[in-house]
C-alpha positions in Angstrom: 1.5 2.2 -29.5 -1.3 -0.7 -28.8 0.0 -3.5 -27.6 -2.1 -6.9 -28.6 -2.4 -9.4 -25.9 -1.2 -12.5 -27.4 -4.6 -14.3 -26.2 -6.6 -12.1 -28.8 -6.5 -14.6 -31.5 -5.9 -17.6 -29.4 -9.7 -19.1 -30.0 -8.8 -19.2 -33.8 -5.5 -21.8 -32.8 -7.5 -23.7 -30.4 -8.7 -26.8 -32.7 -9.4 -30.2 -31.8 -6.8 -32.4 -30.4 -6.4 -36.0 -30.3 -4.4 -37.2 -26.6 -3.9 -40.7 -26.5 -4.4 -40.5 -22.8 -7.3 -39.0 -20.7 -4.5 -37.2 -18.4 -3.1 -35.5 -21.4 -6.6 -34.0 -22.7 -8.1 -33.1 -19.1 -4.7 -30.8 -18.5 -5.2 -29.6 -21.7 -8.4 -28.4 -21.5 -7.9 -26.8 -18.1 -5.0 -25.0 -18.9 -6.5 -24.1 -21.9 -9.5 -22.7 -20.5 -7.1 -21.2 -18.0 -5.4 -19.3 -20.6 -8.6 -18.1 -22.3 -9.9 -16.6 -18.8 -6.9 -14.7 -18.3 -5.4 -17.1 -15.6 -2.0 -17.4 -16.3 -0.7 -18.8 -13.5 -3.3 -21.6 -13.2 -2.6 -22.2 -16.9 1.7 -22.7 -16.8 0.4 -24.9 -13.8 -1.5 -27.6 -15.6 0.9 -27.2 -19.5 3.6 -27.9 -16.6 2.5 -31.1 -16.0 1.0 -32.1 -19.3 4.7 -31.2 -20.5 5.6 -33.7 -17.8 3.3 -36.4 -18.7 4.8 -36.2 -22.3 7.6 -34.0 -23.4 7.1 -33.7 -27.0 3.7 -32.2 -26.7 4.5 -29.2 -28.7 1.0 -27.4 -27.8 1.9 -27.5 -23.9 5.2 -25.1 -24.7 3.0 -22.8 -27.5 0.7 -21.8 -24.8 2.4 -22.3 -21.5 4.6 -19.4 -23.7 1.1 -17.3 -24.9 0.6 -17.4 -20.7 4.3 -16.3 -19.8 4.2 -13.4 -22.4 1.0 -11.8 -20.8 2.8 -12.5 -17.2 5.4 -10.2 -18.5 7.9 -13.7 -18.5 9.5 -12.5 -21.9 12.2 -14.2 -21.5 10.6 -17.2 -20.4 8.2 -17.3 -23.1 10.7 -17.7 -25.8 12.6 -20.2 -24.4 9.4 -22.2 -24.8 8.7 -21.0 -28.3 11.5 -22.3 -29.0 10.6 -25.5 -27.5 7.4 -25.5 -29.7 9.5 -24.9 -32.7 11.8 -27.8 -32.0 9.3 -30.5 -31.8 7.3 -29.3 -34.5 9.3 -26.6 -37.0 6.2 -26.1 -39.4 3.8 -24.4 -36.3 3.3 -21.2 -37.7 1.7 -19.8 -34.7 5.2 -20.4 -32.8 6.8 -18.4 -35.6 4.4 -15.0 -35.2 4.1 -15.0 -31.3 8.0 -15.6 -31.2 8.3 -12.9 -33.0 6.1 -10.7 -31.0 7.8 -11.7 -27.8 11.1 -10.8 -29.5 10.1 -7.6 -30.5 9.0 -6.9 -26.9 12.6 -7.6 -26.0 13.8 -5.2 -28.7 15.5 -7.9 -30.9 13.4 -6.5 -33.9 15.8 -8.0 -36.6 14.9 -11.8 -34.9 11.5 -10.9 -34.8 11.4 -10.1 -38.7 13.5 -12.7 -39.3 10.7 -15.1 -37.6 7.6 -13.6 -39.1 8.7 -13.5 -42.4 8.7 -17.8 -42.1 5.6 -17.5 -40.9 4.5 -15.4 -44.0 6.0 -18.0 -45.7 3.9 -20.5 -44.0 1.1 -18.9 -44.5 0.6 -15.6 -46.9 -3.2 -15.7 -46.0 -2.9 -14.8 -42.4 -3.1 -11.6 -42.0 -2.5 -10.9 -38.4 1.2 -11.5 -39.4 0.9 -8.6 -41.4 0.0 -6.4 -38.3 2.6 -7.9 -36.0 5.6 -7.4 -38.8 3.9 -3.6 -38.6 3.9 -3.4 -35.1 8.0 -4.5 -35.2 8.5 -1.8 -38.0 6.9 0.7 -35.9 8.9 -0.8 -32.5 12.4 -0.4 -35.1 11.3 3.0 -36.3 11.2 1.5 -40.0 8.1 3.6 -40.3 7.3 3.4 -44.3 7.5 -0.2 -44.0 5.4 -0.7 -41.2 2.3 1.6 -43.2 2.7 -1.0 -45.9 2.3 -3.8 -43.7 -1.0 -1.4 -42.1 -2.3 -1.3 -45.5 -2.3 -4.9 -46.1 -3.3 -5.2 -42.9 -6.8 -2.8 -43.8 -7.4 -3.9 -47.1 -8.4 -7.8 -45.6 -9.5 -6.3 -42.1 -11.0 -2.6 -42.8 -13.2 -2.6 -39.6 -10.1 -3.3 -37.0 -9.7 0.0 -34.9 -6.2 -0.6 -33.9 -4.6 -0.7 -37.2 -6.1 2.9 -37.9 -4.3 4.0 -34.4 -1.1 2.3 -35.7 -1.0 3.4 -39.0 -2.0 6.9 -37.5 1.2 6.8 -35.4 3.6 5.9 -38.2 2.1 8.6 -40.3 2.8 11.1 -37.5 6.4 9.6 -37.1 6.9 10.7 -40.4 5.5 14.1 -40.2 2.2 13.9 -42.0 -0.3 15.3 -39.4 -3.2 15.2 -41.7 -2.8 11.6 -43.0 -2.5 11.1 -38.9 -5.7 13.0 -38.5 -7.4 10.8 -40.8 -6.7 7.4 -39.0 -7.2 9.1 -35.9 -10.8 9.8 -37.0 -11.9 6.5 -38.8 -10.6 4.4 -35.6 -13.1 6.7 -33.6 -16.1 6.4 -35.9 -14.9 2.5 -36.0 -15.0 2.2 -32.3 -16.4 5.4 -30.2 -16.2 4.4 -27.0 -12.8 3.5 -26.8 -10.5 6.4 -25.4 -7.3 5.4 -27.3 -8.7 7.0 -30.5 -9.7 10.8 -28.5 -6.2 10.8 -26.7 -4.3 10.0 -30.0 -6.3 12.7 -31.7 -5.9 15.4 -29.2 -2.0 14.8 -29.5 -2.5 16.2 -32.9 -4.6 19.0 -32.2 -2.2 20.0 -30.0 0.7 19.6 -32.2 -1.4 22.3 -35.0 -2.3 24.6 -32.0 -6.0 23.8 -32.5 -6.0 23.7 -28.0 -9.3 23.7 -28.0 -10.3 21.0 -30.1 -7.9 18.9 -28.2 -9.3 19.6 -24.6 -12.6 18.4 -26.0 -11.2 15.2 -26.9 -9.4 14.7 -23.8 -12.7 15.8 -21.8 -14.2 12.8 -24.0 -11.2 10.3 -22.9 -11.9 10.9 -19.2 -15.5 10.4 -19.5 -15.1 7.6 -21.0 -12.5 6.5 -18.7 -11.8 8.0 -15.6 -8.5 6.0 -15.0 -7.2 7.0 -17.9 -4.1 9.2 -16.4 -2.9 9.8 -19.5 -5.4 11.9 -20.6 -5.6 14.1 -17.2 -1.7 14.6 -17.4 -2.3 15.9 -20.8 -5.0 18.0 -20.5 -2.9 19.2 -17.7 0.1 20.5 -20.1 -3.2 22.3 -22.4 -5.1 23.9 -19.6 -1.8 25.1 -18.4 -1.1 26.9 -21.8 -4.4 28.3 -22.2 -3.9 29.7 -18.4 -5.7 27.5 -16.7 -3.8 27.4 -13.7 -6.6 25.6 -11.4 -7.6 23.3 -13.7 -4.3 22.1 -14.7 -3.1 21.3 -10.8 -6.5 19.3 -10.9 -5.5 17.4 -13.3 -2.2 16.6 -12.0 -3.3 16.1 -8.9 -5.8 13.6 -10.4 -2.7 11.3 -11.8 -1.2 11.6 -8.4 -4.0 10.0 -7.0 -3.0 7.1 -8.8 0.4 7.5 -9.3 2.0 9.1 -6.3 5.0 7.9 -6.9 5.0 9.8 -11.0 8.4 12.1 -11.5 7.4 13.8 -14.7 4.0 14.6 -13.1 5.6 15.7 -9.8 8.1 18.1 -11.5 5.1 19.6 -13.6 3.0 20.3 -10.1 6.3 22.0 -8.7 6.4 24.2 -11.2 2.9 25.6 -11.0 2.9 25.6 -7.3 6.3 28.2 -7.8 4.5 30.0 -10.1 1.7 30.7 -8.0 4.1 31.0 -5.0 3.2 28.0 -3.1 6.7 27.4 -2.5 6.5 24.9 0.0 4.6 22.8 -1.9 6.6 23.4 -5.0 9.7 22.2 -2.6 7.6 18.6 -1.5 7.3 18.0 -4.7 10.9 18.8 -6.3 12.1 16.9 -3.4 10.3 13.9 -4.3 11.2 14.3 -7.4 15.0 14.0 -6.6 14.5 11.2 -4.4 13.0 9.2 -7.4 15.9 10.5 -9.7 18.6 11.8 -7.8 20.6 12.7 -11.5 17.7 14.5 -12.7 19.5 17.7 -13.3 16.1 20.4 -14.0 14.6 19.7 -10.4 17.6 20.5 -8.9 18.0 24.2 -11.3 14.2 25.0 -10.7 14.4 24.1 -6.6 17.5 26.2 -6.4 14.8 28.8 -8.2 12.1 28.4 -5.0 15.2 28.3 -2.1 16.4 31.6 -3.7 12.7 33.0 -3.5 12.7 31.7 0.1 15.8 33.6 0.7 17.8 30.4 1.5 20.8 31.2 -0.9 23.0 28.5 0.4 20.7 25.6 0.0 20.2 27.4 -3.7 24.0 27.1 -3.8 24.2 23.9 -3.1 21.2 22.9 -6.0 22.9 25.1 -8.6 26.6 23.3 -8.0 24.7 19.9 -8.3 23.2 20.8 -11.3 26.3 21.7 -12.6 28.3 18.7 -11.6 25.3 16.8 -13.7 26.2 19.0 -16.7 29.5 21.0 -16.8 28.0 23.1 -19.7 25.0 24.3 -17.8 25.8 27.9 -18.2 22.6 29.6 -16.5 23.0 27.3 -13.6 26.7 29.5 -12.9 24.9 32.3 -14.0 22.2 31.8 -11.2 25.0 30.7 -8.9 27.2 33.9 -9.6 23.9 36.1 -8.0 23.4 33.7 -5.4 27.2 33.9 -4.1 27.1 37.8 -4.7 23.8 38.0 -2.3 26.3 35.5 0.0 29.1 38.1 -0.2 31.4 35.6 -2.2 32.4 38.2 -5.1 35.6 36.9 -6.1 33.7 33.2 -7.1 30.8 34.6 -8.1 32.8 36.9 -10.5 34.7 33.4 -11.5 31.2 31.6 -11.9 30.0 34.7 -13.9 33.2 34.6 -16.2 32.5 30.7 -16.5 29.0 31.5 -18.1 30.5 34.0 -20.4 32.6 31.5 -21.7 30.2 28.1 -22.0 27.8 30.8 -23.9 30.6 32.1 -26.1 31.4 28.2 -27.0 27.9 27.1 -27.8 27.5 29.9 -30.4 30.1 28.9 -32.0 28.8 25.2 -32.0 24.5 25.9 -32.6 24.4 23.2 -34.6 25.3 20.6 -31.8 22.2 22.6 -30.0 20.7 19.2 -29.4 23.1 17.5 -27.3 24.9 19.0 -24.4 26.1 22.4 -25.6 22.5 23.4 -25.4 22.6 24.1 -21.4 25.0 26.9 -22.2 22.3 29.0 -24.5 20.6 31.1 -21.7 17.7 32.2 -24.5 16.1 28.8 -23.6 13.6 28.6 -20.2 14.4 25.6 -18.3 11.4 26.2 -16.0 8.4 25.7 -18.5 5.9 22.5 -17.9 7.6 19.2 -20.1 5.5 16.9 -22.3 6.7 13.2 -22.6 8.2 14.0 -25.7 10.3 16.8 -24.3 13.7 16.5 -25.3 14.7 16.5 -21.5 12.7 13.7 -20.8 14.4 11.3 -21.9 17.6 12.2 -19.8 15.8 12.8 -16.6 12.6 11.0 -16.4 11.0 7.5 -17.3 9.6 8.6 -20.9 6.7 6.4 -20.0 3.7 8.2 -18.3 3.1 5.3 -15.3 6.2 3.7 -14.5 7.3 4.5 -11.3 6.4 2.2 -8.0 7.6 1.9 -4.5 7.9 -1.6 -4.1 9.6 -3.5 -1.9 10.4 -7.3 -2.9 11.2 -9.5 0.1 13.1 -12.8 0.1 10.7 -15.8 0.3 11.4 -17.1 3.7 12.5 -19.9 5.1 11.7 -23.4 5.1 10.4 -25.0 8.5 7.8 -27.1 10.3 4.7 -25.5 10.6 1.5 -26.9 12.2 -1.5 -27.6 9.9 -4.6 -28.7 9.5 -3.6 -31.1 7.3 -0.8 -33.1 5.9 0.4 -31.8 2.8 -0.4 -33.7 -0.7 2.4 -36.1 -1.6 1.2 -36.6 -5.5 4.3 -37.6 -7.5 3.5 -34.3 -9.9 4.0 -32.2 -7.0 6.5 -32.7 -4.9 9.5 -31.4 -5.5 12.2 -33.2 -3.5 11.9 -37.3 -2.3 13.2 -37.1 1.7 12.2 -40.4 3.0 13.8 -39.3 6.5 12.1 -35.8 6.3 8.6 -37.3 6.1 9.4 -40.6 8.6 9.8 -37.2 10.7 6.9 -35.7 9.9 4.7 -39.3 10.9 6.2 -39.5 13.9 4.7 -35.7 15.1 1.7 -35.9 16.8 -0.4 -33.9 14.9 -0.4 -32.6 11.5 2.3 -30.7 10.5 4.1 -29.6 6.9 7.3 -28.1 5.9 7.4 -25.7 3.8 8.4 -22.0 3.5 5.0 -20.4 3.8 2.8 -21.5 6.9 -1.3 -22.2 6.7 -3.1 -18.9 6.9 -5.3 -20.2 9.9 -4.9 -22.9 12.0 -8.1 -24.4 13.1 -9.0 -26.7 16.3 -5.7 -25.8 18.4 -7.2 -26.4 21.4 -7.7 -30.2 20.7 -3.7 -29.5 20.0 -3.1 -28.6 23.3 -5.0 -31.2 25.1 -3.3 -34.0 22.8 -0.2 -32.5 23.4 -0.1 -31.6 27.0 -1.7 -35.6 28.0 1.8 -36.7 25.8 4.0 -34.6 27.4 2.7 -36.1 30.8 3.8 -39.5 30.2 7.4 -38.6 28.2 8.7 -35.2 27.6 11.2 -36.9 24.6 12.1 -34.8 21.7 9.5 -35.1 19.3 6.9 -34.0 21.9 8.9 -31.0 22.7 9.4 -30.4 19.6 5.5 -30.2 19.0 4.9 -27.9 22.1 7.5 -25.6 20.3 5.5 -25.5 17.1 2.5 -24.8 19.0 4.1 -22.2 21.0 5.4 -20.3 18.1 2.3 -20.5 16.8 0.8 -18.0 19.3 4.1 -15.6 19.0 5.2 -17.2 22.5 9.0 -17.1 21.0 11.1 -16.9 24.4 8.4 -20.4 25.2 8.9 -22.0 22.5 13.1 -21.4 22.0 13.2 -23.0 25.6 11.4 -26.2 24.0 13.6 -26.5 21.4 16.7 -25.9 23.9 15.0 -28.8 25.7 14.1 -31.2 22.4 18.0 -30.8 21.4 19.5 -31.6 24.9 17.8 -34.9 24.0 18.6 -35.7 20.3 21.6 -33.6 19.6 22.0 -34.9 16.8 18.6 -33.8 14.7 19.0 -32.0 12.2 15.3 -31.2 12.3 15.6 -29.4 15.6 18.4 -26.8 14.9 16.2 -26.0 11.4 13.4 -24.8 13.6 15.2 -23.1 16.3 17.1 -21.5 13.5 14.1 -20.2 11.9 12.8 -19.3 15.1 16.0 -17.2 16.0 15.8 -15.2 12.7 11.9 -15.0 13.1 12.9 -13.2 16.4 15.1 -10.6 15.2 12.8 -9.6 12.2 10.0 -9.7 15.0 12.1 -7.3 17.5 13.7 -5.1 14.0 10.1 -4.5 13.1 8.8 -3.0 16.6 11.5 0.1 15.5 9.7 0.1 11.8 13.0 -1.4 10.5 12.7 -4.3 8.7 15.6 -4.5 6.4 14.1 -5.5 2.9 15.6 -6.1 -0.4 14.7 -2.9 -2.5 14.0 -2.3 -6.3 13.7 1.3 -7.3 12.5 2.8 -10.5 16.1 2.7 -12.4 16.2 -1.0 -12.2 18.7 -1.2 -9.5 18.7 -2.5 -6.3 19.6 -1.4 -3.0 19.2 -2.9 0.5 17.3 0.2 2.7 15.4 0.0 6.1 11.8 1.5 6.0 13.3 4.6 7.8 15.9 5.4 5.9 18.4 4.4 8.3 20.2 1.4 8.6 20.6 -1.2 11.0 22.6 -4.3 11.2 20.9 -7.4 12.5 23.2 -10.6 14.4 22.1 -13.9 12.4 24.8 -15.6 14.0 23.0 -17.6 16.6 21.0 -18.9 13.1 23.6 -19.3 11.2 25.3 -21.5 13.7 22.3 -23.8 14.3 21.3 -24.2 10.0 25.3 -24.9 9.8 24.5 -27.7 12.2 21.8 -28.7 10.4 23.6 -28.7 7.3 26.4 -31.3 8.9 24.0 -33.3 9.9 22.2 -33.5 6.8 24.3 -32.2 3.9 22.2 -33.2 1.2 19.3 -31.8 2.0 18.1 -28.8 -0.1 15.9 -26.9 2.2 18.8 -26.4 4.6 21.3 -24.8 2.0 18.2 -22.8 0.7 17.9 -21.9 4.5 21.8 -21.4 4.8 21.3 -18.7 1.4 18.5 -16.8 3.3 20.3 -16.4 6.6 23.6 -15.5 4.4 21.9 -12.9 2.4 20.3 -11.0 5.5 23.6 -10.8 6.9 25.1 -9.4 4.3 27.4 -12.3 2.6 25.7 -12.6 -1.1 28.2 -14.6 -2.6 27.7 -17.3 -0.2 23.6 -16.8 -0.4 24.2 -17.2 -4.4 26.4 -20.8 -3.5 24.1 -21.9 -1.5 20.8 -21.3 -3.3 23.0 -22.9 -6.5 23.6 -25.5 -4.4 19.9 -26.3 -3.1 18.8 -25.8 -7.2 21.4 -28.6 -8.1 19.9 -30.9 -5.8 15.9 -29.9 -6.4 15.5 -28.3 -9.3 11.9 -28.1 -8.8 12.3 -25.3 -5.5 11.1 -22.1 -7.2 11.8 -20.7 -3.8 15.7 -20.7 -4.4 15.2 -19.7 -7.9 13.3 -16.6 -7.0 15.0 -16.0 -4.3 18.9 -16.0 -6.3 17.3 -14.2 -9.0 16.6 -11.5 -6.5 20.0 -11.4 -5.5 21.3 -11.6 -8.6 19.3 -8.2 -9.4 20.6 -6.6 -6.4 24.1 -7.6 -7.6 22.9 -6.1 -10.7 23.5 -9.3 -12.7 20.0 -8.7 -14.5 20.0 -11.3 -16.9 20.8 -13.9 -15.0 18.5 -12.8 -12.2 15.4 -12.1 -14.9 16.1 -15.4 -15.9 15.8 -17.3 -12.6 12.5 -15.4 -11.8 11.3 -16.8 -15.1 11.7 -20.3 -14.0 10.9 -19.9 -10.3 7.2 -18.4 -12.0 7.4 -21.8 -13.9 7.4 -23.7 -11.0 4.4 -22.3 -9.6 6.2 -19.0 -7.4 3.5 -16.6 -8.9 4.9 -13.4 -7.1 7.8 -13.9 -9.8 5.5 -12.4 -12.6 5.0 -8.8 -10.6 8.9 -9.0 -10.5 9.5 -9.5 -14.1 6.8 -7.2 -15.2 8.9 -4.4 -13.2 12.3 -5.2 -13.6 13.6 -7.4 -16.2 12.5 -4.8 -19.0 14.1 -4.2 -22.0 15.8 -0.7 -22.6 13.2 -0.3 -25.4 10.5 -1.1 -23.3 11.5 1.6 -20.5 
């Protein structure tokens, strides 16, 4: 189904606009043209501070929300829809991308709700007609949503991707030739667009016409060699038509992209059984499991390629998981009954046999329920042939979208500490996030430039000037801020074992600074992430392609790392200085990597009470929140921390904070 960007018609809502203040119009017009060049980030950044400068400016929500939508910041991007809508509830342009961001969060009866005001509004727009389709389509209202095509065609007959939608609905409905139709009038409409030849070779296929949709799909991938769609398709076709080499080049071709893609691993593993490449076939079903360990066909068709290897026990083993997965699986205990004979195990093999007899005996007496689990009893069916997306397995074993799987790992934003810079950092009112008169009487008194914040400079110019500055104070009085300075400077140049001696040093003078047991702090955890890695196992906070989260070590195994010695000197800190954010944000890092989330969760809550404006602590409890598999909650702290500026947020979103109708 095309998806419009909600930019598409944004030129068309971009009239003149009167600010009464120059600030107001020159953030404006940069976030505007932000917005219009696809820089979304850069765009909530300056609507941010217009909607600072004045609140009621309706237009800073409306688009700030246009940018959080193509960020993937669903949530986000309603919440300030709904903004727009409050200062001013006439804005028709609210009302339609409201609802498209509400039917992208599978709250179709909201979004029809919202477009019909804007119909209301304004009958003569007929985009609106084309999003209501779009959310008839999405709530499989199909008749309706070819209604709202037609409008759509009969004021805009030259627009492509109504053709391709009104082609889908027809399909939906069964009519393959009204289908056909669309399919060709959005090609001669727009040739060189691939959408149209892959749509149309799904319905070749569907009438048998193989051929006719190879030569589409050949089309597709010249047109667009990334398209992996169309090379996992043609894959299924050349398969059928016996192309065996062909069709593992295909697949092969999506795996270049897509390494991590379960349906088209599974499909591979087949073809490499069938041509006895066994081994291979095993990688992949492996791979396979490890991306869906409840994905009950690998585990039937690898017990297939262990009994061809002769390794009946590990075929056991696959056959009884299949059938723990699904109790009605009757060819998986009839496989296991000749596996446990060949084992010498007569007496269960004769039981698993009997077992078979039975689960076949009840699903013919219950064919019609052949669609739902009964169906793994009838052993007329192959449960070894190549699956399509719209395979009824699919659905219960795979993401039924083609490109959805990545490894990613999503890591905690660190901590915040001193750093050396170049320069000082900005202090503009708009930008700072948290007043500290103390922290930055601190920060004067340091010899040299230095900032706090959670991510240091990329490269530090003109250390040696540094040094020579440094050293020449140190000569006349080695007080605390000058050894705290050396140890900024030594940790600087990884010299950790240096530079925890200076801080040793700095606090046997000024016990009582809170700004010295921060750094050391950092420094110790620094340390033991530094000394985990040299073993490749840097403990990381892990999303995998169901939308949970686990904590794993790069190698598999885990290790347990001692934060104590951090934990001790950031709860010093914290006594010293209890109000101060960036130490409980601190305190929620060091609680989190040693395993106490609840207390990580308090005290990130407790730094966000203080600052609100720390995107760090929002991103970094919506993180946890995930991993504690509170998903809304967590989706909707990752959707302010991107507010605030934490960019990385967005990828986050995009991945995890889908919709069940969107995976």
């Amino acid at each position: 189904m095309y998806k419009k960007p909600l930019i598409l018609f944004l030129l068309l809502l971009l009239g003149g606009r009167a600010c009464a203040q120059y600030d107001l119009d020159h953030f404006y017009s940069y976030g505007r043209q932000s917005l219009i060049d696809g820089k979304y980030a850069l765009a909530i950044e300056n609507f941010n501070i217009l909607s600072r400068l004045d609140s009621t400016v309706y237009e800073a929500y409306f688009f700030r929300g246009i940018a959080k939508y193509n960020l993937g910041d669903f949530n986000g991007a309603q919440r300030d829809f709904d903004r727009t809508l409050h200062f001013n509830p006439i804005y028709t342009p609210a009302y339609h991308y409201r609802a498209i961001t509400l039917s992208r969060m599978g709250k179709y009866d909201q979004a029809l709700k919202d477009l019909e005001e804007a119909v209301d509004l304004r009958p003569s727009y007929t985009g609106l007609y084309f999003s209501r389709g779009v959310t008839y389509f999405l709530s499989q209202q199909f008749d309706k949503a070819i209604k709202d095509f037609d409008m759509f065609i009969r004021k805009q007959p030259k627009e492509a991707d109504a053709y391709l939608n009104r082609g889908a609905c027809y399909l939906f409905t069964g009519d393959t030739i009204k289908a056909l139709n669309d399919y060709n009038t959005a090609i001669k409409l727009r040739r060189y667009d691939p959408e149209g030849y892959v749509r149309r070779s799904r319905v070749y296929g569907m009438q048998g016409n193989t051929d006719a949709a190879i030569e589409d799909l050949d089309t597709a991938v010249r047109l667009d060699s990334t398209n992996t769609f169309a090379f996992f398709y043609r894959a299924l076709l050349r398969f059928e038509k016996k192309d065996v080499r062909g069709a593992l080049d295909d697949l092969n071709r999506v795996l270049e992209d897509e390494p991590g893609n379960a349906l088209t691993l599974y499909n591979r593993g087949l073809i490499l059984a069938r041509v006895e490449d066994y081994h291979g076939a095993l990688d992949d079903f492996d791979r396979v499991i490890n991306i869906n360990p409840d994905n009950v066909l690998a585990y039937f068709n690898r017990a297939a390629v262990f009994v061809e290897l002769g390794r009946y026990r590990d075929a056991m083993d696959d056959y009884s998981k299949a059938i723990n997965l699904y109790p009605d699986f009757a060819q998986a205990y009839m496989n296991r009954s000749f596996v446990k004979q060949r084992l010498g195990q007569y007496t269960s093999s004769r039981k698993d046999y009997e077992i078979a007899r039975q689960k076949i005996a009840e699903y013919q007496a219950q064919t019609r329920d052949s669609a739902g689990r009964m169906a793994f009893a009838d052993t007329t069916r192959k449960y070894d042939h190549l699956l399509s997306l719209d395979a009824d397995f699919a659905r219960k074993g795979f993401d039924n979208e083609l490109l959805q799987y990545r490894d990613v790992d999503i890591r905690l934003k660190p901590l915040f500490k001193f750093h050396a810079s170049d320069e000082m950092a900005s202090t503009n009112y708009l930008n700072r996030r948290y007043d500290d008169d103390a922290l930055e009487s601190f920060i004067a008194s340091l010899p040299f430039a230095v900032k706090f914040a959670a991510e240091k400079d990329e490269k530090i110019s003109d250390t040696r000037r540094r040094n020579e500055s440094l050293a020449s104070a140190l000569k006349n009085d080695r007080n605390a801020v000058n050894l705290f300075s050396k140890a900024l400077l030594e940790t600087e140049g990884s010299q950790f074992n240096a530079a925890m001696l200076s801080y040793d040093e700095a606090l046997s003078k000024e016990p009582d600074n809170p700004y010295l047991y921060i750094n050391r702090a950092a420094l110790q955890a620094e340390m033991i992430d530094f000394i985990s890695s040299m073993g490749n196992n840097v403990q990381v906070l892990t999303l995998d392609n169901a939308n949970t989260a686990r904590t794993r070590v790069r190698d598999q195994v885990t290790h347990s790392y001692d934060y104590t010695p951090a934990l001790h000197d950031m709860v010093r800190a914290s006594e010293l200085d209890p109000e101060s954010p960036y130490i409980q944000y601190n305190l929620g890092n060091l609680y989190c990597l040693s395993g106490d989330l609840p207390e990580s969760i308090s005290r990130y809550t407790r730094a966000i009470e203080t600052a609100p404006k720390i995107g760090e602590a929002y991103y970094n409890r919506g993180l946890v929140l995930i991993y504690l598999k509170d998903k809304d909650k967590g989706c909707i702290d990752l959707s302010v921390a991107g507010e605030l500026g934490i960019t990385d947020a967005y990828g986050v979103i995009k991945k995890y904070c889908k919709t069940e109708e969107e995976r």
